[in-house]
C-alpha positions as a LaTeX table, in Angstrom:
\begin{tabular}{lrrr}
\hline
Residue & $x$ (\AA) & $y$ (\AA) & $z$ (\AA) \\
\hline
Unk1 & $-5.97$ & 21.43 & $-11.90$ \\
Unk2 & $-6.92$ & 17.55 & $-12.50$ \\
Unk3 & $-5.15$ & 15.15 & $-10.98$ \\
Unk4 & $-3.82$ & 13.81 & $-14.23$ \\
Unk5 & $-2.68$ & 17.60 & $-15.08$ \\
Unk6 & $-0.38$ & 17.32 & $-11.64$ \\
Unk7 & 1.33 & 13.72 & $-11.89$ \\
Unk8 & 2.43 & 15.22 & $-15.58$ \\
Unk9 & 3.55 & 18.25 & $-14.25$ \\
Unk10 & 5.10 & 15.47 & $-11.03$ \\
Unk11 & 6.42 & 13.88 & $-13.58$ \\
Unk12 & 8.45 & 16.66 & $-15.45$ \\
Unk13 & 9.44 & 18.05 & $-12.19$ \\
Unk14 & 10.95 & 15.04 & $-11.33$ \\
Unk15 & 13.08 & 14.49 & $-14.92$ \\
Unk16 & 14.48 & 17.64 & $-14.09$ \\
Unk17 & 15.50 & 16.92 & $-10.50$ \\
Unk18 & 17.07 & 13.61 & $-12.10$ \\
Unk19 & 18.73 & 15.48 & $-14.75$ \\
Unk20 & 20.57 & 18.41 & $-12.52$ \\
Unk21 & 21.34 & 15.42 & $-10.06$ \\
Unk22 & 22.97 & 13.27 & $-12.49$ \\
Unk23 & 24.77 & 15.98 & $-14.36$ \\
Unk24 & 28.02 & 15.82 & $-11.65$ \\
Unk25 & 28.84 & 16.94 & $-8.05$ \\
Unk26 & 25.39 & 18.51 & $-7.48$ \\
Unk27 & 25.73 & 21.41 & $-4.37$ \\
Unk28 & 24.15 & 20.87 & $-1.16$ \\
Unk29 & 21.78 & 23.51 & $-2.11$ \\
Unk30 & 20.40 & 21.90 & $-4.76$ \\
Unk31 & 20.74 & 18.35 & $-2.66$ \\
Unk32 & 18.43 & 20.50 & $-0.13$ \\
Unk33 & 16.17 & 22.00 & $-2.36$ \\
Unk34 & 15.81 & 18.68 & $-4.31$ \\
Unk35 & 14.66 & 17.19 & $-0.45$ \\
Unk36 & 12.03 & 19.72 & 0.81 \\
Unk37 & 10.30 & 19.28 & $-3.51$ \\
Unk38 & 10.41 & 15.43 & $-2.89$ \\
Unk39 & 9.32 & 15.83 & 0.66 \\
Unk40 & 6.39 & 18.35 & $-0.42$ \\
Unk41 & 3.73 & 16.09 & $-2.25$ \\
Unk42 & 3.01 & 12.13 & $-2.00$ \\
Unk43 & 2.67 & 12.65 & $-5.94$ \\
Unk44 & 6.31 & 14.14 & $-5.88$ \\
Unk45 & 7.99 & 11.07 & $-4.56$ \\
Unk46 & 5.92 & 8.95 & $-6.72$ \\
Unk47 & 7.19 & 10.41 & $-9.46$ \\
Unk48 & 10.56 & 10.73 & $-8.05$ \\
Unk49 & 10.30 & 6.95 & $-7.59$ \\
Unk50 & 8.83 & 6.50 & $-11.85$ \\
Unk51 & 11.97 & 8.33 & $-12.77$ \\
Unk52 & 14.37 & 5.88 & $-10.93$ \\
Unk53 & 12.53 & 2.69 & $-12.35$ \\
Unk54 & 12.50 & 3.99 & $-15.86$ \\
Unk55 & 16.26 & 5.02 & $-15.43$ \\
Unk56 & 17.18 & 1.63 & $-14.33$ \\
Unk57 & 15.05 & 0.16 & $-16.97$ \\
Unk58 & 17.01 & 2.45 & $-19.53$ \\
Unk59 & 20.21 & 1.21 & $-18.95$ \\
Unk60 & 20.47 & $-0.81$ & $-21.50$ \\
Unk61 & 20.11 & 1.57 & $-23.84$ \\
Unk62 & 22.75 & 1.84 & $-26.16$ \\
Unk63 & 25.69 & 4.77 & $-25.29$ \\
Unk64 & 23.80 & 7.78 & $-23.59$ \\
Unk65 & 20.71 & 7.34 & $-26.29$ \\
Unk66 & 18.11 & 7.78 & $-23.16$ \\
Unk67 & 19.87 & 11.01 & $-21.02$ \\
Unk68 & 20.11 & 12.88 & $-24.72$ \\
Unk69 & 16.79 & 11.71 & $-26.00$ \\
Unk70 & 14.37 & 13.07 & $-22.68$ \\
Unk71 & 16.68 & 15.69 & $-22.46$ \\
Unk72 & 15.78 & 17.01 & $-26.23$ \\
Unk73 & 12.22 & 15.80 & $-25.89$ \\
Unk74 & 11.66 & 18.56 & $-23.74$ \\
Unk75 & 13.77 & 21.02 & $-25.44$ \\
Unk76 & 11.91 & 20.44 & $-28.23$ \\
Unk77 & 8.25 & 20.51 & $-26.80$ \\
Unk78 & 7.48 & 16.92 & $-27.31$ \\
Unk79 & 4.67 & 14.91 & $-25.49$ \\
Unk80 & 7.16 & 12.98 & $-22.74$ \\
Unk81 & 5.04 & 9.90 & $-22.68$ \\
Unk82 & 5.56 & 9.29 & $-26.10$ \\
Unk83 & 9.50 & 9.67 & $-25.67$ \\
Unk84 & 8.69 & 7.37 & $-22.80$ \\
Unk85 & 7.54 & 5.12 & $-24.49$ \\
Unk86 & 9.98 & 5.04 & $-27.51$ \\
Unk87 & 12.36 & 4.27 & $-25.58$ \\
Unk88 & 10.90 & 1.50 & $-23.33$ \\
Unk89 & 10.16 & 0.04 & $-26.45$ \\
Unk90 & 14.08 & 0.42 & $-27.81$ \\
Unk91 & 15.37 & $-0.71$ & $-24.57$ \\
Unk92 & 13.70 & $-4.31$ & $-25.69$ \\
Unk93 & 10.50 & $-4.21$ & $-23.10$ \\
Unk94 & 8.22 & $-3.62$ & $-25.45$ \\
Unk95 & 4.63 & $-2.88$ & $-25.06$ \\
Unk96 & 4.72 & $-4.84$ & $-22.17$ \\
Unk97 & 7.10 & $-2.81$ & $-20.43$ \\
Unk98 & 5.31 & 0.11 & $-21.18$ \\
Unk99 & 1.67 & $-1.86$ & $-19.66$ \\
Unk100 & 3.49 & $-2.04$ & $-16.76$ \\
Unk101 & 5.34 & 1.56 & $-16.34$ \\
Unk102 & 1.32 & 2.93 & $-16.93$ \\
Unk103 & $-0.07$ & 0.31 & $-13.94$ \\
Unk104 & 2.41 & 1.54 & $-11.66$ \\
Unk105 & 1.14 & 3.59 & $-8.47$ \\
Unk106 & 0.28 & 6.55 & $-10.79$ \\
Unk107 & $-3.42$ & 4.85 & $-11.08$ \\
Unk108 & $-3.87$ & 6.27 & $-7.46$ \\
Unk109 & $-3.88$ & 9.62 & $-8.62$ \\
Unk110 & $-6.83$ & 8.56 & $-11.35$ \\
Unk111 & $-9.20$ & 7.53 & $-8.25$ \\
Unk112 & $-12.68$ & 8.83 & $-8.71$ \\
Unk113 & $-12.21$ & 10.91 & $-5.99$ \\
Unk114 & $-9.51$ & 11.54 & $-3.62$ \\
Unk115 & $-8.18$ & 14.41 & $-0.77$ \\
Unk116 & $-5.00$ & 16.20 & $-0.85$ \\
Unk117 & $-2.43$ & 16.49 & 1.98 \\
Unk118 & $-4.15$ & 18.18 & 4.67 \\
Unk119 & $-7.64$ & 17.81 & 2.95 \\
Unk120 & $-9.97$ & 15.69 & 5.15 \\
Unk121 & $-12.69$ & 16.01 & 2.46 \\
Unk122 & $-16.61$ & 14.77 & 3.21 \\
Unk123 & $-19.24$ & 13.93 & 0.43 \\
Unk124 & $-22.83$ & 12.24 & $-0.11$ \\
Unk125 & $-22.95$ & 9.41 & $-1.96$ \\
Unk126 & $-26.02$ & 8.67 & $-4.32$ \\
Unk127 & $-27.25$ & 6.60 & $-2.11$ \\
Unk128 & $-27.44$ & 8.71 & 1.18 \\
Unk129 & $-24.76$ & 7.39 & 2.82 \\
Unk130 & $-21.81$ & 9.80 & 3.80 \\
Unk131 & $-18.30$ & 9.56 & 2.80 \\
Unk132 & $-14.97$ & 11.50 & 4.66 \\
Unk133 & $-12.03$ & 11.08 & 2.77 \\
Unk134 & $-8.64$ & 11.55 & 5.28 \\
Unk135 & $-6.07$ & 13.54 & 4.02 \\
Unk136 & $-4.14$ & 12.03 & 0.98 \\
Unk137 & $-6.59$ & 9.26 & 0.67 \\
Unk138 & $-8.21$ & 7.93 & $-2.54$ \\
Unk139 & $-11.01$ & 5.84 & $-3.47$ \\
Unk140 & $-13.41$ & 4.16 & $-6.64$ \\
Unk141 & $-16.77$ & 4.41 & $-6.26$ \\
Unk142 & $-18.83$ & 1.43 & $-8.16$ \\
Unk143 & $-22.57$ & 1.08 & $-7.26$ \\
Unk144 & $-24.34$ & $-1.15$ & $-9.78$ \\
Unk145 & $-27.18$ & $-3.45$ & $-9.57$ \\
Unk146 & $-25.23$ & $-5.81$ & $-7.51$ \\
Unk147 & $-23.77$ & $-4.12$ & $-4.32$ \\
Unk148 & $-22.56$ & $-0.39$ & $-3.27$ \\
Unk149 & $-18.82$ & $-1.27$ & $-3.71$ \\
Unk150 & $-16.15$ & 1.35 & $-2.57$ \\
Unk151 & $-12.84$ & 0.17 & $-3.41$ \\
Unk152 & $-9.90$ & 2.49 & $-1.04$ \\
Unk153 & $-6.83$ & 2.63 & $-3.24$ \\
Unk154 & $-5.14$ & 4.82 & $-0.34$ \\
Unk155 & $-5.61$ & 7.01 & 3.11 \\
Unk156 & $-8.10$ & 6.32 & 5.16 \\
Unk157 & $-12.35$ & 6.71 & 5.12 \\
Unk158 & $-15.11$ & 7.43 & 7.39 \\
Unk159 & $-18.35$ & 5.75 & 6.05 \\
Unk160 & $-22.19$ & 6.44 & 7.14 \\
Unk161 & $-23.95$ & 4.39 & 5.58 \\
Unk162 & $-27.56$ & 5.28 & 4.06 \\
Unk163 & $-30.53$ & 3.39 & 3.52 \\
Unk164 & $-30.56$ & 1.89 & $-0.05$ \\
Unk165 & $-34.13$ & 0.94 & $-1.19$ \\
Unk166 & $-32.81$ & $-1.54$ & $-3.01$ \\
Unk167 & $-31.24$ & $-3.13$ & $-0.29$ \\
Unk168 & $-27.69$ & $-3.28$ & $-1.98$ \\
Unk169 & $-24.79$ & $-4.60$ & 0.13 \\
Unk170 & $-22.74$ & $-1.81$ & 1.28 \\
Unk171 & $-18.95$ & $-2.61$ & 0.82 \\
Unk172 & $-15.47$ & $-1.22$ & 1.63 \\
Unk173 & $-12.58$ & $-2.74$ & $-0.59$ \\
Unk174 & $-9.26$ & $-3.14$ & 0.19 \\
Unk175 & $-5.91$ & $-4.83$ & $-0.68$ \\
Unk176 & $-6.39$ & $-7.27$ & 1.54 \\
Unk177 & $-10.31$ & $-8.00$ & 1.62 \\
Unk178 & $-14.08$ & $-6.51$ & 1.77 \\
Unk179 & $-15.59$ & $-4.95$ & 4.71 \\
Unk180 & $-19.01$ & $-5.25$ & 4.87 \\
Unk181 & $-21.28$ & $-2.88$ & 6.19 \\
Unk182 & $-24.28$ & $-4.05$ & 8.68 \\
Unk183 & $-25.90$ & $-0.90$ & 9.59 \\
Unk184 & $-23.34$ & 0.85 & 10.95 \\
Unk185 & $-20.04$ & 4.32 & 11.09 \\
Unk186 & $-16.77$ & 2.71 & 10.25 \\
Unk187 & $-13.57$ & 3.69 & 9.16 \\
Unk188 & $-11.28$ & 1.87 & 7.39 \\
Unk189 & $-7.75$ & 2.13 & 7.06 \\
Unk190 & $-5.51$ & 1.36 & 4.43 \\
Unk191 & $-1.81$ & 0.62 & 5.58 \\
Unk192 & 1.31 & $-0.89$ & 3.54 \\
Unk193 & 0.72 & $-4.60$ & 4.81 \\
Unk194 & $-2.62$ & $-4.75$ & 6.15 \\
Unk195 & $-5.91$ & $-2.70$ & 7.10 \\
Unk196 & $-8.03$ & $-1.74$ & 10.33 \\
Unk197 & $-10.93$ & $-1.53$ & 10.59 \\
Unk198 & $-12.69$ & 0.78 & 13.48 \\
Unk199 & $-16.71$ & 0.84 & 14.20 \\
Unk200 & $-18.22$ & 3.40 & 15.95 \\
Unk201 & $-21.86$ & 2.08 & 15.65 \\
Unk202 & $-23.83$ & $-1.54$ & 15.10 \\
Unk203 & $-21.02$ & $-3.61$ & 13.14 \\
Unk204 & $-19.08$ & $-5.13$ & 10.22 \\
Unk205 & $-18.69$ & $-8.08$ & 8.83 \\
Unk206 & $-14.58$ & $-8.61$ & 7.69 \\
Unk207 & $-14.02$ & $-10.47$ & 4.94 \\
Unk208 & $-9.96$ & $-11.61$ & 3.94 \\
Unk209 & $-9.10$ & $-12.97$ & 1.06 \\
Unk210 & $-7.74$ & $-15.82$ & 2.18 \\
Unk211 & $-9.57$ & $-16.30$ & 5.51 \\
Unk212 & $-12.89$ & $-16.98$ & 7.30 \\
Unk213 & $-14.84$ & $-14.22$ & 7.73 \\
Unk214 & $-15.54$ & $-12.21$ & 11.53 \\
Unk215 & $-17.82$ & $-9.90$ & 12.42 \\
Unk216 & $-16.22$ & $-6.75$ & 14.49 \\
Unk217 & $-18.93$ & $-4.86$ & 16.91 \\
Unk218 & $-19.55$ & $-1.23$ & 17.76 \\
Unk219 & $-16.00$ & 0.17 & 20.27 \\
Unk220 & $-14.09$ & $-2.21$ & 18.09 \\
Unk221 & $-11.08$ & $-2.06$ & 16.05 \\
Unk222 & $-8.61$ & $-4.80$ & 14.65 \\
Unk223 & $-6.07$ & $-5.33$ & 11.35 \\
Unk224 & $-6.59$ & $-7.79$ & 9.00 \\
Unk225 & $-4.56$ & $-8.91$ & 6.18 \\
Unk226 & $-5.39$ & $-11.49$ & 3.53 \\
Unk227 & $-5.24$ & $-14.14$ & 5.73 \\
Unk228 & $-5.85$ & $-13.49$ & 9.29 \\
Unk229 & $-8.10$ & $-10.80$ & 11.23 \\
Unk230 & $-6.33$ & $-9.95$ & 14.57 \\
Unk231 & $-8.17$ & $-10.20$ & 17.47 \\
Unk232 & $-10.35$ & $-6.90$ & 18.51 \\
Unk233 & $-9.67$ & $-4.01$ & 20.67 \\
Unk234 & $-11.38$ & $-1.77$ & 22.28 \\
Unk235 & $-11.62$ & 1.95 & 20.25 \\
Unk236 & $-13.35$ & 5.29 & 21.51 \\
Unk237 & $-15.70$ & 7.80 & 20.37 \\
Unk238 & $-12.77$ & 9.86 & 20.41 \\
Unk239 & $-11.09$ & 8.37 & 17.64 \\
Unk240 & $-13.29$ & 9.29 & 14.84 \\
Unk241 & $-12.75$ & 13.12 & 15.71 \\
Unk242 & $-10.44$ & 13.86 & 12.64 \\
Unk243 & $-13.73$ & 13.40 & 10.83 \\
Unk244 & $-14.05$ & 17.19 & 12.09 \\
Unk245 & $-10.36$ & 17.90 & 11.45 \\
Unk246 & $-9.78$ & 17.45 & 15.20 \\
Unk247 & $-7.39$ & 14.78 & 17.17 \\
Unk248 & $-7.78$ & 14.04 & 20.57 \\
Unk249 & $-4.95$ & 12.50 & 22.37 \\
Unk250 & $-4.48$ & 10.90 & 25.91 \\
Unk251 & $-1.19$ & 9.99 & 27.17 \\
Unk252 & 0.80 & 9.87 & 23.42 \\
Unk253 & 4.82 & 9.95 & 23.19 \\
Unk254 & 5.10 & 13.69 & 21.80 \\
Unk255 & 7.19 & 12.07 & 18.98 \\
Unk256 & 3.74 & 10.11 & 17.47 \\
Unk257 & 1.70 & 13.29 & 17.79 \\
Unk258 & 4.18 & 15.00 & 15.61 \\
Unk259 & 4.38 & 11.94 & 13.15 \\
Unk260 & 0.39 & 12.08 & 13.15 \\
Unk261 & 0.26 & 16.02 & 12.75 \\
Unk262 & 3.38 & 15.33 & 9.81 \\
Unk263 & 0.61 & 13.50 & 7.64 \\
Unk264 & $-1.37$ & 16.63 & 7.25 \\
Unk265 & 1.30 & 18.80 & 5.94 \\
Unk266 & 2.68 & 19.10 & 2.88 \\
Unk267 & 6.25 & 18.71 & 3.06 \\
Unk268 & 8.48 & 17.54 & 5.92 \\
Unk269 & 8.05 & 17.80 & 9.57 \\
Unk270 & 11.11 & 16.42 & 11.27 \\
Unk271 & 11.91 & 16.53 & 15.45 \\
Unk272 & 14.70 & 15.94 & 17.81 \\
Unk273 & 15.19 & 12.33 & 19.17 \\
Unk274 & 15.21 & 13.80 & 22.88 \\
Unk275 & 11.14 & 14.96 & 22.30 \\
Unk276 & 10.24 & 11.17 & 21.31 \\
Unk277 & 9.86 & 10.49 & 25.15 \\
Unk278 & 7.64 & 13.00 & 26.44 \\
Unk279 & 3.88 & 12.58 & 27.04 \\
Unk280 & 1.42 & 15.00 & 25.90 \\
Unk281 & $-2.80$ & 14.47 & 26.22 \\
Unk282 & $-5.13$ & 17.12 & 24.54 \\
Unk283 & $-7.05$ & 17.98 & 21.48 \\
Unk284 & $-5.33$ & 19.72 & 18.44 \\
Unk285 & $-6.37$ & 20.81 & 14.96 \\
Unk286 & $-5.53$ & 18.52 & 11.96 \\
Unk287 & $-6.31$ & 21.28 & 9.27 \\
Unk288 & $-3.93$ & 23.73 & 10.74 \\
Unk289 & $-1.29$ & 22.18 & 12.32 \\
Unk290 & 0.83 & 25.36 & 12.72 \\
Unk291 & $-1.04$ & 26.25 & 15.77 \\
Unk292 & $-1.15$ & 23.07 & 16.70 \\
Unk293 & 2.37 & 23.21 & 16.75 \\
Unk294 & 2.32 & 26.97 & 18.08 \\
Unk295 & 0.63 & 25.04 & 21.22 \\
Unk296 & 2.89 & 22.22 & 22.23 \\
Unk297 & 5.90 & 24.64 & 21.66 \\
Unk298 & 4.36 & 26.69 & 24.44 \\
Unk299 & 3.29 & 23.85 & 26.66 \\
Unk300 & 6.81 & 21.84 & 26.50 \\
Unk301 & 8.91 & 25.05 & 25.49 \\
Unk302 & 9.89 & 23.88 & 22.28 \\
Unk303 & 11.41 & 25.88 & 19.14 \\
Unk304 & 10.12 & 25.26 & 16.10 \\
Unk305 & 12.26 & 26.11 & 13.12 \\
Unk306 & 10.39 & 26.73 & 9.79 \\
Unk307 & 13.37 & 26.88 & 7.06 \\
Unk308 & 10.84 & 27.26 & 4.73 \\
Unk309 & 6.68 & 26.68 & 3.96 \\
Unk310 & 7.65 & 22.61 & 3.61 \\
Unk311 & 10.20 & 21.79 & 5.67 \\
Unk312 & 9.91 & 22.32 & 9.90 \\
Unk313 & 12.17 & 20.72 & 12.39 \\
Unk314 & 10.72 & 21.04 & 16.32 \\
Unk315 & 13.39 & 20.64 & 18.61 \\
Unk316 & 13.85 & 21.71 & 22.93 \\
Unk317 & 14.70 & 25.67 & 23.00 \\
\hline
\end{tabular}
């Protein structure tokens, strides 16, 4: 399946979920069930979140025009997006409106390539350098005549770079500026206000939007944002081990291993407040987190509770 084929099927899904919802006093079965399908996919909530938007932009359609109108579309076998569209259009956005609703964060799921949850995916780029894609991570890929230019719409990467005989710059884009490679194993991070940036061998060169640029040397990490770099810290070998779908820990609060072992699964992965506090050091599989889980639950004797194949709650036994 394409990733266009799933944020339409997202998308219907989520119309659905709105309609049952919205119909009266919906049960706190389908409340639940409604939780554990948004909770399930990152292309789920987005959806979820497209539905909500275009709802709020349809109230000022006249009388219950919109609620009747998707609700026949798909009765009637009709392409939703031109429904969608119709009705953007009657609401008085006009084409416009309707730029907008497509530029929304749907264009992440049209990335040239991308990872699922709980994919940490690797390829070869035409140029010999190797890419690793974290899990739910996305990325364009633009080499031209110019530079090697890898813009990171989402997740996180791993980059090796190759040798290019034409001695292209090697770049990593990101919301907030270009990394530059000089020779070097980075990984670069993506986050909702800024980026990091770790290097594992020779160095970068950061470059912010809005600010001077600094180079960051091999054991080095820092965050930048379009205006400042932070200063450096120090970063292991270690770190780069989800590269092999591993994560080594020393000394983390129990709760952040669990929030770090939540990102590779699909659905939710919830724990008690009273685990937050406990310490835990070892190495544990990203790509299958059950027995990850299976482990700490025998190391801090822990229950796990798996209502169902997306929704687990860890809690003391």
């Amino acid at each position: 399946m394409t990733d266009r084929e799933r944020q339409r099927q997202a998308l219907k899904a989520a119309a659905r979920w709105h309609v049952q919802l919205a119909a009266g006093d919906a049960p706190a079965e389908l409340q639940q069930a409604w939780q554990v399908w948004l909770a399930s996919a990152a292309e789920h909530r987005w959806a979820w979140a497209r539905v909500e938007q275009l709802q709020g932009r349809l109230a000022s359609v006249p009388g219950t025009l919109a609620f009747d109108t998707l609700q026949r579309s798909e009765a009637q076998g009709l392409p939703r997006r031109s429904v969608l569209k119709g009705l953007l259009l009657a609401s008085g956005l006009g084409l416009g409106g309707w730029a907008s609703y497509r530029s929304q964060p749907a264009q992440q799921w049209l990335a040239d390539e991308y990872s699922a949850t709980g994919e940490i995916r690797h390829l070869n780029l035409a140029d010999g350098s190797q890419l690793v894609l974290d899990t739910a991570s996305a990325v364009d890929i633009r080499f031209d005549d110019q530079q090697r230019l890898i813009r990171l719409r989402q997740g996180r990467i791993f980059l090796t770079s190759g040798k290019d005989s034409r001695q292209r710059p090697l770049r990593v884009e990101t919301a907030q500026g270009l990394v530059e490679a000089l020779g070097t194993r980075f990984s670069v991070d993506q986050r909702e206000a800024a980026s990091r940036v770790e290097v594992f061998e020779h160095a970068v060169r950061i470059n912010p939007h809005q600010a001077p640029a600094r180079r960051l040397e091999a054991g080095q990490r820092c965050q930048f944002d379009s205006h400042a770099v932070q200063a450096a810290q120090a970063v292991a070998s270690s770190e780069a081990a989800w590269t092999g779908g591993h994560l080594i820990v020393e000394d983390w609060r129990l709760g952040e291993l669990l929030d770090e072992l939540g990102r590779y699964r699909p659905g939710l992965l919830s724990y008690s407040s009273e685990l937050e506090g406990l310490r835990v050091s070892g190495t544990f599989s990203l790509t299958d987190s059950d027995a990850a889980l299976s482990a700490l639950a025998t190391s801090f004797k822990l229950k796990v509770h798996r209502y169902n194949r997306y929704w687990v709650s860890v809690g003391l036994s």
